[in-house]
N, C-alpha and C positions, 0 to 999 in steps of 0.2 A: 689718297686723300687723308689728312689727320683731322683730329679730332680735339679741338678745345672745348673747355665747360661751355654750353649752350650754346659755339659755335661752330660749324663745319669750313674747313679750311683747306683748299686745293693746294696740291704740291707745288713747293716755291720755285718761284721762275729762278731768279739771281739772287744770292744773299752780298755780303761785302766783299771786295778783294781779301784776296790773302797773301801775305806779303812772305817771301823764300821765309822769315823764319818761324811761321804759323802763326802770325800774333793779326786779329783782325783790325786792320785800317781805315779809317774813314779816307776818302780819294775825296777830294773838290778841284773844280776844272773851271780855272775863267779863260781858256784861250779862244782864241775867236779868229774867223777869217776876214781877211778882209773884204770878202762879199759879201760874207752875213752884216758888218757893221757899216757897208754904206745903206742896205736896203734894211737897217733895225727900226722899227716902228716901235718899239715897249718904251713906257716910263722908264722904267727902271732895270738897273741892270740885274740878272738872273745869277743866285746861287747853281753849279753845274755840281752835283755827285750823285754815287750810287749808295743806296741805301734802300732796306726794302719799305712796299709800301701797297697798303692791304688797300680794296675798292671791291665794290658789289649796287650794284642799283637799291635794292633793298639791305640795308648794315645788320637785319637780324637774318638773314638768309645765308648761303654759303659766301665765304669771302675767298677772292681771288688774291694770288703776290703777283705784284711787278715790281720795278725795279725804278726808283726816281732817276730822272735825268736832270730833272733841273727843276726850282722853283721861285718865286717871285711873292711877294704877300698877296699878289690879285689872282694867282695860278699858278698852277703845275703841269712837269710833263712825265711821262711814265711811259717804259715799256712792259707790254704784256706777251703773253702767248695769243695766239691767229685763231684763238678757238670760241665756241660760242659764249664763255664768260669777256669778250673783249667788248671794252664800250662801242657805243657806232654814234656818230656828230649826232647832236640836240639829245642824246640821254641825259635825267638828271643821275649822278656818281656822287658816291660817297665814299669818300679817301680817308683812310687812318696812316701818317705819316711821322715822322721826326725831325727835326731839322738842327743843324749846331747853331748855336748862340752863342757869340763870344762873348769872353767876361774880358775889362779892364787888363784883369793882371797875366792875360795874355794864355789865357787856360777856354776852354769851353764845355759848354752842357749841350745834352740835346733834347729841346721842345718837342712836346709830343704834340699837335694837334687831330683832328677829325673836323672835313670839311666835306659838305655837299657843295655842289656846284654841275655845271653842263658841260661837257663836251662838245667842244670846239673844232678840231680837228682830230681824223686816225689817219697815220700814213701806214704803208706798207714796209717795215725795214726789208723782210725776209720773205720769203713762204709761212715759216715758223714765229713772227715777229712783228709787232705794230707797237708805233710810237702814239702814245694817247694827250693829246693837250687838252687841260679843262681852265675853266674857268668859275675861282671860288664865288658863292653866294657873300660867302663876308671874308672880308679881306683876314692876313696875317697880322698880328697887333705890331709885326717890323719888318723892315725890309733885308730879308737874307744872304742877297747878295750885295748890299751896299755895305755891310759889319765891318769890311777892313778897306783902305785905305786904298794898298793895290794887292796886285795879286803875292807879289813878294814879300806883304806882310800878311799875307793868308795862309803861306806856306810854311814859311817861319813860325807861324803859330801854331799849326799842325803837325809840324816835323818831329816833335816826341809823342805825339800822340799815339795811343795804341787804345781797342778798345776790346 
């Protein structure tokens, strides 16, 4: 367990990829099956990367990492560890996340928010592993996964990127 000022913080599940020459990457993933997009129900289409991302039922209590999957301004999905800090459907969660923002000149920042919201679905990835869907109380002030065009200019814009 580590120890930040006034918070206690359990060992981190996944932090970022690491790419062969040690420099940390941000990864985003729009590919999709085509079973997922005949049966998609969402408004909107969903930002897909890993990046980490703290949640705890109470925010002054211990916080948990998972790992984002993917996120949308109305929700998020995240994996955790199978142990008893994992959400379970109808908890209200409170999630400390980042997400990248593209700018015009084809560079990005990444928004930090904190969002409460309920739990929707946990599936079971693993033994070791549960995927957790919530859904925020107040939406994202943009939509994440709509910022670029197609996925070919998402990539293009992240291809020098190192963080």
């Amino acid at each position: 367990m580590y120890f930040f000022p006034d918070v206690a913080i359990k060992r981190p599940f996944v932090f970022v990829d690491v790419s062969a020459d040690k420099d940390l990457t941000l990864n985003i993933d729009y590919r999709s099956r085509k079973m997922e997009e005949q049966s998609e129900r969402r408004k909107e289409r969903r930002l897909r990367y890993h990046w980490p991302v703290w949640f705890a039922e109470d925010f002054d209590e211990v916080l948990s990492q998972g790992q984002m999957v993917d996120v949308s301004s109305d929700g998020a999905a995240f994996t955790c560890y199978s142990d008893q800090s994992c959400p379970y459907p109808g908890q209200d969660v409170t999630a400390r996340f980042s997400v990248p923002q593209f700018d015009p000149d084809n560079s990005f920042g990444l928004a930090s928010f904190t969002r409460t919201g309920k739990v929707c679905r946990v599936d079971e990835i693993n033994d070791y592993v549960r995927r957790v869907a919530m859904q925020f109380a107040e939406a994202l002030p943009f939509k994440p996964g709509e910022q670029a065009e197609t996925e070919i200019d998402t990539r293009e814009r992240l291809k020098a990127v190192t963080i």
